[in-house]
mmCIF file of the N, C-alpha and C atoms, coordinates in Angstrom:
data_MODEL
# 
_entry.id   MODEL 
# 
loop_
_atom_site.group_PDB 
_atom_site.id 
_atom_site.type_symbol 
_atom_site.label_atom_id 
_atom_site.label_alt_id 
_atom_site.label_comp_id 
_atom_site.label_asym_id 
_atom_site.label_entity_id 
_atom_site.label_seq_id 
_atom_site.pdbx_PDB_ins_code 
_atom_site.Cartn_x 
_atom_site.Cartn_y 
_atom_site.Cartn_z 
_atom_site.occupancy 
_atom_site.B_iso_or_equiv 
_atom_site.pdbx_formal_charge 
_atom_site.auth_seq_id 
_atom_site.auth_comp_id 
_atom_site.auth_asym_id 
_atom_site.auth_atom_id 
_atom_site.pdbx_PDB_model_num 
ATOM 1   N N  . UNK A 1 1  ? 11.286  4.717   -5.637  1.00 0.00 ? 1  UNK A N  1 
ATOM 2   C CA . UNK A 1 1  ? 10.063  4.119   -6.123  1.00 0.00 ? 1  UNK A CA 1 
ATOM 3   C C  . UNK A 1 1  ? 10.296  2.661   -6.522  1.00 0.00 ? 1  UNK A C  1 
ATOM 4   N N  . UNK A 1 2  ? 11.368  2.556   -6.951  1.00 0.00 ? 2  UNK A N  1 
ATOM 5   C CA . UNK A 1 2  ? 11.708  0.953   -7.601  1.00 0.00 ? 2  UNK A CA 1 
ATOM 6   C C  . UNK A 1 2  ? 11.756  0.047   -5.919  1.00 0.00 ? 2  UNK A C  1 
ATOM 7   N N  . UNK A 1 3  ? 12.097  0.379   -5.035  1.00 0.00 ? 3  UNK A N  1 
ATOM 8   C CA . UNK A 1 3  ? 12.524  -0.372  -3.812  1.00 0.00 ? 3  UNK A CA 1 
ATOM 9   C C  . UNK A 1 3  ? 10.864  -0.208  -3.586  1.00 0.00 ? 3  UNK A C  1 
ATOM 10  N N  . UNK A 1 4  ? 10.282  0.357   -3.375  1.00 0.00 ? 4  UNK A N  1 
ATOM 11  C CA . UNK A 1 4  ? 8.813   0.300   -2.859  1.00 0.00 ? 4  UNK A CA 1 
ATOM 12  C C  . UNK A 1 4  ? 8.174   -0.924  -3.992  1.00 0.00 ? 4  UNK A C  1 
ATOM 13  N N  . UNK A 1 5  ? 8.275   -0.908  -5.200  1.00 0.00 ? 5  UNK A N  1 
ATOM 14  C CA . UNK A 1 5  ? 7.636   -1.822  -6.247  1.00 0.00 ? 5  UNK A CA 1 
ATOM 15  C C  . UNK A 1 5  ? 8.350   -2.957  -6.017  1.00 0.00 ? 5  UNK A C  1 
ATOM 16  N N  . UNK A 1 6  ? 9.313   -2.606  -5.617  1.00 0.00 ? 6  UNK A N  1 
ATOM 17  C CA . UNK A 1 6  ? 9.941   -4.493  -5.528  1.00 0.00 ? 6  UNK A CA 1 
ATOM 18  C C  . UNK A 1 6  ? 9.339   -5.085  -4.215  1.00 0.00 ? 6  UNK A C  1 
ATOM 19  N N  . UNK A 1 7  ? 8.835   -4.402  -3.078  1.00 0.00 ? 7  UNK A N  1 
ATOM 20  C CA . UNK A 1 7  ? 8.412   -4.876  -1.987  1.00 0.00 ? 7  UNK A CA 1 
ATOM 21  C C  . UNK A 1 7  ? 6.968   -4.965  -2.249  1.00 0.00 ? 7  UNK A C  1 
ATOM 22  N N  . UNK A 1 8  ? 6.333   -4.220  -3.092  1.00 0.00 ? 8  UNK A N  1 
ATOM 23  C CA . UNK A 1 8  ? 4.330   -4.647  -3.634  1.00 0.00 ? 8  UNK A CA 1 
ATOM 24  C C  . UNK A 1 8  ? 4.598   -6.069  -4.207  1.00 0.00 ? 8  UNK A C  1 
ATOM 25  N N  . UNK A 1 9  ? 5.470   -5.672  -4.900  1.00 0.00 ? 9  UNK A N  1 
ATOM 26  C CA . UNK A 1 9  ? 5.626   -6.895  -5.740  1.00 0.00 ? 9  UNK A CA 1 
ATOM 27  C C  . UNK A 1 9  ? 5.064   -8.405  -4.593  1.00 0.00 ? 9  UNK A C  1 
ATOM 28  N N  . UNK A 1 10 ? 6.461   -8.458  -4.255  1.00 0.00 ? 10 UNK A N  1 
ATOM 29  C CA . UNK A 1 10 ? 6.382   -9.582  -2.894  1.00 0.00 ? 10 UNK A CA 1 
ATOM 30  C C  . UNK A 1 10 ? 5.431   -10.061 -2.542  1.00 0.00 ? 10 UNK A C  1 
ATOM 31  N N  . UNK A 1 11 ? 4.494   -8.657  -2.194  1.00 0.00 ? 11 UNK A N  1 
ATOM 32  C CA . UNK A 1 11 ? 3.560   -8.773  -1.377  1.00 0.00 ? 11 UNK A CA 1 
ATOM 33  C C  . UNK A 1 11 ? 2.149   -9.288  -2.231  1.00 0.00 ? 11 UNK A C  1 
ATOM 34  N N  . UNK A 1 12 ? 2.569   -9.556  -3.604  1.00 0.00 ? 12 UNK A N  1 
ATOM 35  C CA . UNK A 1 12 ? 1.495   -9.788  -4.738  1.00 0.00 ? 12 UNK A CA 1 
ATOM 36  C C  . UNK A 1 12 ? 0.520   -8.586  -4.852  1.00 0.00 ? 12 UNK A C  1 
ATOM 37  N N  . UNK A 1 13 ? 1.155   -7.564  -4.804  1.00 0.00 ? 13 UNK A N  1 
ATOM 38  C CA . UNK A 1 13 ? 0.200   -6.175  -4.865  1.00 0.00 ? 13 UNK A CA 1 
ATOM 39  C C  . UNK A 1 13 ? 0.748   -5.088  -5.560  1.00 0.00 ? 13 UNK A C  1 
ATOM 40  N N  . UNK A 1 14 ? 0.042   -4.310  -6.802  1.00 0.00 ? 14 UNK A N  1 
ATOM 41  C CA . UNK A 1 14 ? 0.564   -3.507  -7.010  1.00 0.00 ? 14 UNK A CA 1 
ATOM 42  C C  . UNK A 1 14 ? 0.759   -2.231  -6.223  1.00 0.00 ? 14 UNK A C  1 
ATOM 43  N N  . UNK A 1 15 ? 1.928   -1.121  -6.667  1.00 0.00 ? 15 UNK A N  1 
ATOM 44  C CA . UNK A 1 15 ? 2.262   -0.219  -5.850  1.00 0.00 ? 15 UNK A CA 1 
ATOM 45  C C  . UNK A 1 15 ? 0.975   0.917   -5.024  1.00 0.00 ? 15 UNK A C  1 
ATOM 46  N N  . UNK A 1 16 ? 0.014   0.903   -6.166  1.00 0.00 ? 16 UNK A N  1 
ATOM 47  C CA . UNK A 1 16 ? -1.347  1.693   -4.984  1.00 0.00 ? 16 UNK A CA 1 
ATOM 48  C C  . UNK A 1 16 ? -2.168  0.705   -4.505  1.00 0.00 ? 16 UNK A C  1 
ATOM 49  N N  . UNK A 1 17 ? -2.266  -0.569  -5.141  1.00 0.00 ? 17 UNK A N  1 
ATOM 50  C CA . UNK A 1 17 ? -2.828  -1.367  -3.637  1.00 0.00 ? 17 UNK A CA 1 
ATOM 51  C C  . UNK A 1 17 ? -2.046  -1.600  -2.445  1.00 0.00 ? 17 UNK A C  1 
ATOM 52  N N  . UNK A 1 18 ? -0.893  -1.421  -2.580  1.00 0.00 ? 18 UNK A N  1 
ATOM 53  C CA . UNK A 1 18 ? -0.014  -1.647  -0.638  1.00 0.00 ? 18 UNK A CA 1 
ATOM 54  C C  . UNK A 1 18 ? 0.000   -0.157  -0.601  1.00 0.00 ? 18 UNK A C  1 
ATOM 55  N N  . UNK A 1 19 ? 0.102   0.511   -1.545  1.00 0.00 ? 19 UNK A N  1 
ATOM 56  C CA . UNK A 1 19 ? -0.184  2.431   -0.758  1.00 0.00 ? 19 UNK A CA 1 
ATOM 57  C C  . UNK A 1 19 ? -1.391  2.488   0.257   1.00 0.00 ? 19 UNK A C  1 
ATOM 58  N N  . UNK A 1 20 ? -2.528  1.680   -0.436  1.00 0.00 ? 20 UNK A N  1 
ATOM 59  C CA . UNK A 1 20 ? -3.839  2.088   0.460   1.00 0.00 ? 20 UNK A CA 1 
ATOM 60  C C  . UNK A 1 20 ? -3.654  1.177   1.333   1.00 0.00 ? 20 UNK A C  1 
ATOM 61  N N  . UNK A 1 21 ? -3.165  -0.249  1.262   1.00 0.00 ? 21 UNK A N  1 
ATOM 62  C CA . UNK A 1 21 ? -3.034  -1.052  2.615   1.00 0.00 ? 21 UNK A CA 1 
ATOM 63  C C  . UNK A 1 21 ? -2.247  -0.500  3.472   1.00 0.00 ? 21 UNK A C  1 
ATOM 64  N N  . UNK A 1 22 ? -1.476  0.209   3.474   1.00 0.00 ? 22 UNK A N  1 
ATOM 65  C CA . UNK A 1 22 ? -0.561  0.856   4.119   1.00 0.00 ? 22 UNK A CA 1 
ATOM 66  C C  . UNK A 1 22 ? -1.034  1.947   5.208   1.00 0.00 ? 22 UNK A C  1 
ATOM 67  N N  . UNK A 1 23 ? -2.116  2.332   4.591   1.00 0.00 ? 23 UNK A N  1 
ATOM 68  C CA . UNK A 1 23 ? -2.630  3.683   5.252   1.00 0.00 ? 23 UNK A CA 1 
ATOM 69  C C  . UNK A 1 23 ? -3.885  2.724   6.004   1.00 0.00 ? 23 UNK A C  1 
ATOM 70  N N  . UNK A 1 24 ? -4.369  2.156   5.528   1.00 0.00 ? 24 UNK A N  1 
ATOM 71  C CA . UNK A 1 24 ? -5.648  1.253   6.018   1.00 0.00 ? 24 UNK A CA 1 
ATOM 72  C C  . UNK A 1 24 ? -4.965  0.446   7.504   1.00 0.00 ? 24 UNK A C  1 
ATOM 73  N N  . UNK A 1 25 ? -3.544  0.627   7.433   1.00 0.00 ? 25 UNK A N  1 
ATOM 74  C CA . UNK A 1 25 ? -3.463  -0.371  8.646   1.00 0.00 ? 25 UNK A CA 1 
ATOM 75  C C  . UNK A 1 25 ? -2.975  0.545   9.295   1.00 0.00 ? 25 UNK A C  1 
ATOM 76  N N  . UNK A 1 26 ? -2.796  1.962   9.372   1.00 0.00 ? 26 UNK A N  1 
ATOM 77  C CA . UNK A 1 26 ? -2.467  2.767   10.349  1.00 0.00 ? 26 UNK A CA 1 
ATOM 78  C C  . UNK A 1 26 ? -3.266  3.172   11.202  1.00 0.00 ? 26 UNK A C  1 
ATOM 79  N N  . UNK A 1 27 ? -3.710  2.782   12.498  1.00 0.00 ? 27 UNK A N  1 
ATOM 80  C CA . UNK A 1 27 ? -4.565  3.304   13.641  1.00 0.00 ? 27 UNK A CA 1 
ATOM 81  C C  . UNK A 1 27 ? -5.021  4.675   13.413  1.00 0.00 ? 27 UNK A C  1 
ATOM 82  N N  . UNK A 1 28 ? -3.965  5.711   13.423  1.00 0.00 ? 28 UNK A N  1 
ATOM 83  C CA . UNK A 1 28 ? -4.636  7.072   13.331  1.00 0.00 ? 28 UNK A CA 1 
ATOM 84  C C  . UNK A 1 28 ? -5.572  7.513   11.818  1.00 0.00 ? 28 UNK A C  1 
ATOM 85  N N  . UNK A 1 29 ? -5.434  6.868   10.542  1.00 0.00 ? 29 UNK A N  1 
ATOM 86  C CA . UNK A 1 29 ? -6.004  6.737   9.760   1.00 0.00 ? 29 UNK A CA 1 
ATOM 87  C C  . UNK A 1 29 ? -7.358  6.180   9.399   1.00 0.00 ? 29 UNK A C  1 
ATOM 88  N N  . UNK A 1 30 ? -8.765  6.714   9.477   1.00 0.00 ? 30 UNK A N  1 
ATOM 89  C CA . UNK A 1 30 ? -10.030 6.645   10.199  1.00 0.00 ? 30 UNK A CA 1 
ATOM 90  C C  . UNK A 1 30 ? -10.300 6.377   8.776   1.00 0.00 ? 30 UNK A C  1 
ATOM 91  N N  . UNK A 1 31 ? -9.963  7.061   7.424   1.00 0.00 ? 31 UNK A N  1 
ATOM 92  C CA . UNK A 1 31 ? -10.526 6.854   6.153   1.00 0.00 ? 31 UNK A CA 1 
ATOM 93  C C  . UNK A 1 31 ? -9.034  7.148   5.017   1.00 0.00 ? 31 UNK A C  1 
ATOM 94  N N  . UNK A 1 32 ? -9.630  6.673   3.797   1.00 0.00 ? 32 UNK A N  1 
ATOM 95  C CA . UNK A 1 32 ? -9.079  6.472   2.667   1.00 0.00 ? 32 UNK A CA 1 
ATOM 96  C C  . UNK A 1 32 ? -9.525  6.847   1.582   1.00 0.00 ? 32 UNK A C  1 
ATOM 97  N N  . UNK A 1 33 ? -9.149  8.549   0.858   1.00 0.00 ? 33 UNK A N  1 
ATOM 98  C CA . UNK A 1 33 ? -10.222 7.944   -0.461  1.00 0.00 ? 33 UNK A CA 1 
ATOM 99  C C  . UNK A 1 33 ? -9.459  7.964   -1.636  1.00 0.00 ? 33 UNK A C  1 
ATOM 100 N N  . UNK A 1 34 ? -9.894  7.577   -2.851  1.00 0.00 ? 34 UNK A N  1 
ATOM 101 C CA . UNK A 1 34 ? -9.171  6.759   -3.667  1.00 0.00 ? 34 UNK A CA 1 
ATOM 102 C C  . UNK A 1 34 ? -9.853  7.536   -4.956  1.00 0.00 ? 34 UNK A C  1 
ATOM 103 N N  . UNK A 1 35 ? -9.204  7.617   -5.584  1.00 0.00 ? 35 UNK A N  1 
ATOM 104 C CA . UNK A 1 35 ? -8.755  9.041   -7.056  1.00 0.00 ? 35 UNK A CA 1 
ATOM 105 C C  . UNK A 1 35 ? -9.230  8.166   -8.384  1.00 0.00 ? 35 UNK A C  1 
ATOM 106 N N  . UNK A 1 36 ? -10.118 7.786   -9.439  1.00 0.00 ? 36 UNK A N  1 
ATOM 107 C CA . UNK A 1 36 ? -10.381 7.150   -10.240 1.00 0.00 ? 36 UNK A CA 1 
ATOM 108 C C  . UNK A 1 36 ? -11.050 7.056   -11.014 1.00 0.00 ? 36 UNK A C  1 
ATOM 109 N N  . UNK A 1 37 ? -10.617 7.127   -12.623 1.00 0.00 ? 37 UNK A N  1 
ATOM 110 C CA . UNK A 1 37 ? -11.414 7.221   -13.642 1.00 0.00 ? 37 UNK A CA 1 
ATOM 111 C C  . UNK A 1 37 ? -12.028 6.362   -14.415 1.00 0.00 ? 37 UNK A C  1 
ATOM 112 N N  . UNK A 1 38 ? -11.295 5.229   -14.177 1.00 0.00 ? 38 UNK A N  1 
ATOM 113 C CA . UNK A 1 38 ? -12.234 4.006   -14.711 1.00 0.00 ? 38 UNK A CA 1 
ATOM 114 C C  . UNK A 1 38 ? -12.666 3.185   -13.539 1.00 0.00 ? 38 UNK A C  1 
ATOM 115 N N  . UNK A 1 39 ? -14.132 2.474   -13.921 1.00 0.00 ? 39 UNK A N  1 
ATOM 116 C CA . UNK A 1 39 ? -14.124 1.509   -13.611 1.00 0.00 ? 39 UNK A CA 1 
ATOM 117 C C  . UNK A 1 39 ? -13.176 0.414   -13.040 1.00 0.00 ? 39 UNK A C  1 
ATOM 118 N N  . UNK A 1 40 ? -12.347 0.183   -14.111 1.00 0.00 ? 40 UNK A N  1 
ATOM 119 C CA . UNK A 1 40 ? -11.025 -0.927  -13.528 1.00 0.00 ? 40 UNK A CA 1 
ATOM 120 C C  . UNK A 1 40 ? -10.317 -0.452  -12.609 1.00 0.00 ? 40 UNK A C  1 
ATOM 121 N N  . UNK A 1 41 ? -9.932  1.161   -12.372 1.00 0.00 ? 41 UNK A N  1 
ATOM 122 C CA . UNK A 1 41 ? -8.865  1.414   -11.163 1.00 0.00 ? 41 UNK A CA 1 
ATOM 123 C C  . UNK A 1 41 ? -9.769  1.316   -9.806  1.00 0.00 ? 41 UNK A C  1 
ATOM 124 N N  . UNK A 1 42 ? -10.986 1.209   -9.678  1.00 0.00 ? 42 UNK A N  1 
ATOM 125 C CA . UNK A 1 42 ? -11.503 1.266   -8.233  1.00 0.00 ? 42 UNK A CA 1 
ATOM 126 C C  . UNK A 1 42 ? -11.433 -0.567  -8.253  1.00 0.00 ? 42 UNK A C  1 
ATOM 127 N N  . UNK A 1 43 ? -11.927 -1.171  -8.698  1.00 0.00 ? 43 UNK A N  1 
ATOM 128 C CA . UNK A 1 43 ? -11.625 -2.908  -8.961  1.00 0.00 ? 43 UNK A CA 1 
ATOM 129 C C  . UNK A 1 43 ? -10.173 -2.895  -8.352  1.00 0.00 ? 43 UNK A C  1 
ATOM 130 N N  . UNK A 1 44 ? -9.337  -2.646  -9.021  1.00 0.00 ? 44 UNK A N  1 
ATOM 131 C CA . UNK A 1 44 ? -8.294  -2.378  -8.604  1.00 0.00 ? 44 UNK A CA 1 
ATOM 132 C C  . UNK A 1 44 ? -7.869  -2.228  -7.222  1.00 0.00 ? 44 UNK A C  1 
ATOM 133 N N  . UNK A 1 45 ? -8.139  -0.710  -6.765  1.00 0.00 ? 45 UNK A N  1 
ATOM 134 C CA . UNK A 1 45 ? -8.162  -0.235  -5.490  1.00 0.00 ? 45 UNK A CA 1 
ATOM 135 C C  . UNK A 1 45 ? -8.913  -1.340  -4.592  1.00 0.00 ? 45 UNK A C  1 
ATOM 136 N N  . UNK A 1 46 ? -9.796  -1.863  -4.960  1.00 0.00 ? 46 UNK A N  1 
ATOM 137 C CA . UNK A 1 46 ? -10.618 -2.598  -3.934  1.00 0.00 ? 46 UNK A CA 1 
ATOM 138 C C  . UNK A 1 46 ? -9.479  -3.753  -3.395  1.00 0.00 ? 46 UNK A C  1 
ATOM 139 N N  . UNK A 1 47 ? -8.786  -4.324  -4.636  1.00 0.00 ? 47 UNK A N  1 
ATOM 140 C CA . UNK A 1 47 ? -8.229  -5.377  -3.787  1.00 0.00 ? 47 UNK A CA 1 
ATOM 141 C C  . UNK A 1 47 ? -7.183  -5.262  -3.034  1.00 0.00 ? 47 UNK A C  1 
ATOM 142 N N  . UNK A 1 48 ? -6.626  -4.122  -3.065  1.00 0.00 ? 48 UNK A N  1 
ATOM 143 C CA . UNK A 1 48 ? -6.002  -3.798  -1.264  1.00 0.00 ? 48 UNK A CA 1 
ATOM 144 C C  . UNK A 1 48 ? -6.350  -4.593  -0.229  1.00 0.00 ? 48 UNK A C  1 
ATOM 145 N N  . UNK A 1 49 ? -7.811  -4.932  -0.282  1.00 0.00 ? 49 UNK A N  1 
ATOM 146 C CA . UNK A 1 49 ? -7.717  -5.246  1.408   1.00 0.00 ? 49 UNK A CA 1 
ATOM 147 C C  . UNK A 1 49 ? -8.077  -6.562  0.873   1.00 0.00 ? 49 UNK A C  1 
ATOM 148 N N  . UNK A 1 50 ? -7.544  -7.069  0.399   1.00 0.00 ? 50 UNK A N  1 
ATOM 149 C CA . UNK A 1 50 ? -7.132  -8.862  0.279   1.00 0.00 ? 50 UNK A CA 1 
ATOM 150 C C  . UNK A 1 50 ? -6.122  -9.222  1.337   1.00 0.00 ? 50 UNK A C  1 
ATOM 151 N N  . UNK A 1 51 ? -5.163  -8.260  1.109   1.00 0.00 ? 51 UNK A N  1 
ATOM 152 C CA . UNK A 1 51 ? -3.532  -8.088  2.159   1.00 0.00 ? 51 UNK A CA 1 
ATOM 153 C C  . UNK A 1 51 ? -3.283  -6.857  2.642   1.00 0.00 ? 51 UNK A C  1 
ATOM 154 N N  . UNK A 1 52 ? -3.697  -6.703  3.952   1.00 0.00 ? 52 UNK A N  1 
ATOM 155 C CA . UNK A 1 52 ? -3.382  -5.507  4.517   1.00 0.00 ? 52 UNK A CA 1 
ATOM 156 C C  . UNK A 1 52 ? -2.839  -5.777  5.542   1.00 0.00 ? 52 UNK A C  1 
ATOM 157 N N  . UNK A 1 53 ? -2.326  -6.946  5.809   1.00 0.00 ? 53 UNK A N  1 
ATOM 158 C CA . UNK A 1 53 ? -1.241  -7.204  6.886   1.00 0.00 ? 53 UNK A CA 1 
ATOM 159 C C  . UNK A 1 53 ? 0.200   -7.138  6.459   1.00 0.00 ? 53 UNK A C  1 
ATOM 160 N N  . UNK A 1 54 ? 1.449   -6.390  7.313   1.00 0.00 ? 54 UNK A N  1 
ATOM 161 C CA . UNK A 1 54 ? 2.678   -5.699  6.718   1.00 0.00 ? 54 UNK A CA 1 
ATOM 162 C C  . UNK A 1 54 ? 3.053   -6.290  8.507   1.00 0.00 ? 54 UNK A C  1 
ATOM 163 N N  . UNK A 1 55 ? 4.333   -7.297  7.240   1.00 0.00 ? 55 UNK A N  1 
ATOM 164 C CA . UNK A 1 55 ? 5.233   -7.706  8.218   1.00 0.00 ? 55 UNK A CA 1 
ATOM 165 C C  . UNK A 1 55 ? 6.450   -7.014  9.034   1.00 0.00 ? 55 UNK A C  1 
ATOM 166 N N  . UNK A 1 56 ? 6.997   -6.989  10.332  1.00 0.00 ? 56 UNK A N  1 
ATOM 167 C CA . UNK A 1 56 ? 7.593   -5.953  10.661  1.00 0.00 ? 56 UNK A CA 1 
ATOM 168 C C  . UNK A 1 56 ? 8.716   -5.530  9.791   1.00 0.00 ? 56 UNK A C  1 
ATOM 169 N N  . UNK A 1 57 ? 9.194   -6.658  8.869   1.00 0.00 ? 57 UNK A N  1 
ATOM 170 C CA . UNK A 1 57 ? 10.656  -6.427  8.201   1.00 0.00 ? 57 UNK A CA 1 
ATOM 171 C C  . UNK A 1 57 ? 9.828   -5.357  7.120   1.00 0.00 ? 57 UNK A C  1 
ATOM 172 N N  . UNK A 1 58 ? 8.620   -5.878  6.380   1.00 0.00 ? 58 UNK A N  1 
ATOM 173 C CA . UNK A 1 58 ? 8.272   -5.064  5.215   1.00 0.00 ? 58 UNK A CA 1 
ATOM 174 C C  . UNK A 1 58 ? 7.632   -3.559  6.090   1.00 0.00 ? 58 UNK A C  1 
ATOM 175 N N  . UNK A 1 59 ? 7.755   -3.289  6.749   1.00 0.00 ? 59 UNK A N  1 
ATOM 176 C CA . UNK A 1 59 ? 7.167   -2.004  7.598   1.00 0.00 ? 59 UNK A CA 1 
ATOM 177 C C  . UNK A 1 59 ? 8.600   -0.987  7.939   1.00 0.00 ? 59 UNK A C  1 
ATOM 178 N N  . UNK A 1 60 ? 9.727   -1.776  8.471   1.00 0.00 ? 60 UNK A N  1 
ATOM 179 C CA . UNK A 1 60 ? 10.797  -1.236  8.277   1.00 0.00 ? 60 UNK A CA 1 
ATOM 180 C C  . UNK A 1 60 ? 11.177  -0.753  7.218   1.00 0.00 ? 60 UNK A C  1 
ATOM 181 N N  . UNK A 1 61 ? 11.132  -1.834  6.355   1.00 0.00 ? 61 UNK A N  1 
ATOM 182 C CA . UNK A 1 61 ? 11.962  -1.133  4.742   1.00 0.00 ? 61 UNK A CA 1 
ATOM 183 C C  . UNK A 1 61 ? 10.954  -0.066  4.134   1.00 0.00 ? 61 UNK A C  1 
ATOM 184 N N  . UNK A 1 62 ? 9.674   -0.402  4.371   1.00 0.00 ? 62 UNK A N  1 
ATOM 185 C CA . UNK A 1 62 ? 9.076   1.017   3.613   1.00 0.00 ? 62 UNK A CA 1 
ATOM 186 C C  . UNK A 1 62 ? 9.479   2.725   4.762   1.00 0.00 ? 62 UNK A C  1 
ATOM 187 N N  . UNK A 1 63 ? 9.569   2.149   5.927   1.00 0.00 ? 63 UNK A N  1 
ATOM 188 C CA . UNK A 1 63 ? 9.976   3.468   6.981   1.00 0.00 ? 63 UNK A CA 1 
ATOM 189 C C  . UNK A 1 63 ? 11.401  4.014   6.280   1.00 0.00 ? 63 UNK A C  1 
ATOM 190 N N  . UNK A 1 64 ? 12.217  3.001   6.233   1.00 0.00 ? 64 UNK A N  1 
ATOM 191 C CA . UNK A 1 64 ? 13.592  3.573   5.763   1.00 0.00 ? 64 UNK A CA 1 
ATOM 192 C C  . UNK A 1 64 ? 13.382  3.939   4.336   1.00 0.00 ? 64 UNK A C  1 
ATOM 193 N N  . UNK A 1 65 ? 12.888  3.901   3.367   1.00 0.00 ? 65 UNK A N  1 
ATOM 194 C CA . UNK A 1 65 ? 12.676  4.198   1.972   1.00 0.00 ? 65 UNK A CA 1 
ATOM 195 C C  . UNK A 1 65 ? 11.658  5.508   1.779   1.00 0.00 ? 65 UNK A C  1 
ATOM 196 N N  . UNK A 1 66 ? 10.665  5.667   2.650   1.00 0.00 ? 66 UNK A N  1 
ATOM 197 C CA . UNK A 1 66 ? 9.838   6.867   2.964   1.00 0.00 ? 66 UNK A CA 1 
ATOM 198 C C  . UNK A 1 66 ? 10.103  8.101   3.821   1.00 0.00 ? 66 UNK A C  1 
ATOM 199 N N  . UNK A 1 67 ? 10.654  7.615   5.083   1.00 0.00 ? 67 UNK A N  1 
ATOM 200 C CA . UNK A 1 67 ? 11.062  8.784   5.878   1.00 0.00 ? 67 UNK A CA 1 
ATOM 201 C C  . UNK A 1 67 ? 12.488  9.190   5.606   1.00 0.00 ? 67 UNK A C  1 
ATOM 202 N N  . UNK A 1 68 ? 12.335  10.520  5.604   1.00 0.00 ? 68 UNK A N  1 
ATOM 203 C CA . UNK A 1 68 ? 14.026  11.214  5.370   1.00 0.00 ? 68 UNK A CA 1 
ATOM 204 C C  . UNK A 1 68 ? 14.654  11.325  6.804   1.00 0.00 ? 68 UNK A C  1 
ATOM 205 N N  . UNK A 1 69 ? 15.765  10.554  7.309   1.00 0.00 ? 69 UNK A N  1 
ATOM 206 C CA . UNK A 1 69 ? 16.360  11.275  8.008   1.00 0.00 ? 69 UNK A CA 1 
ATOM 207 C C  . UNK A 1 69 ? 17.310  11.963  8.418   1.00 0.00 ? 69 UNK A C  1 
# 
């Protein structure tokens, strides 16, 4: 989890705004929905798609940090 936050970071995003950019830029992924009790966490959630472009190096390191192999 710390290697994933150090790469939101980077990316000026916290860890569930590049979660949902993440899924938002996957082709087979048609929708997104998003879990929230205040007001402020959908604000929040919204600004995901400020940056939903993932560079190939930052696409690698989340593959190697997410997938087990």
């Amino acid at each position: 989890m710390k290697q994933l936050n150090e790469i939101a970071s980077k990316r000026n995003q916290s860890l569930a705004q590049m979660a949902l950019a993440w899924l938002l830029s996957k082709d087979c992924i048609t929708s997104v929905l998003i879990g929230a009790s205040k007001k402020e966490q959908i604000l929040d959630n919204i600004q995901a798609l400020d940056n939903l472009d993932f560079s190939s190096e930052e696409i690698k390191a989340i593959d190697e940090i997410c997938v087990k192999k």
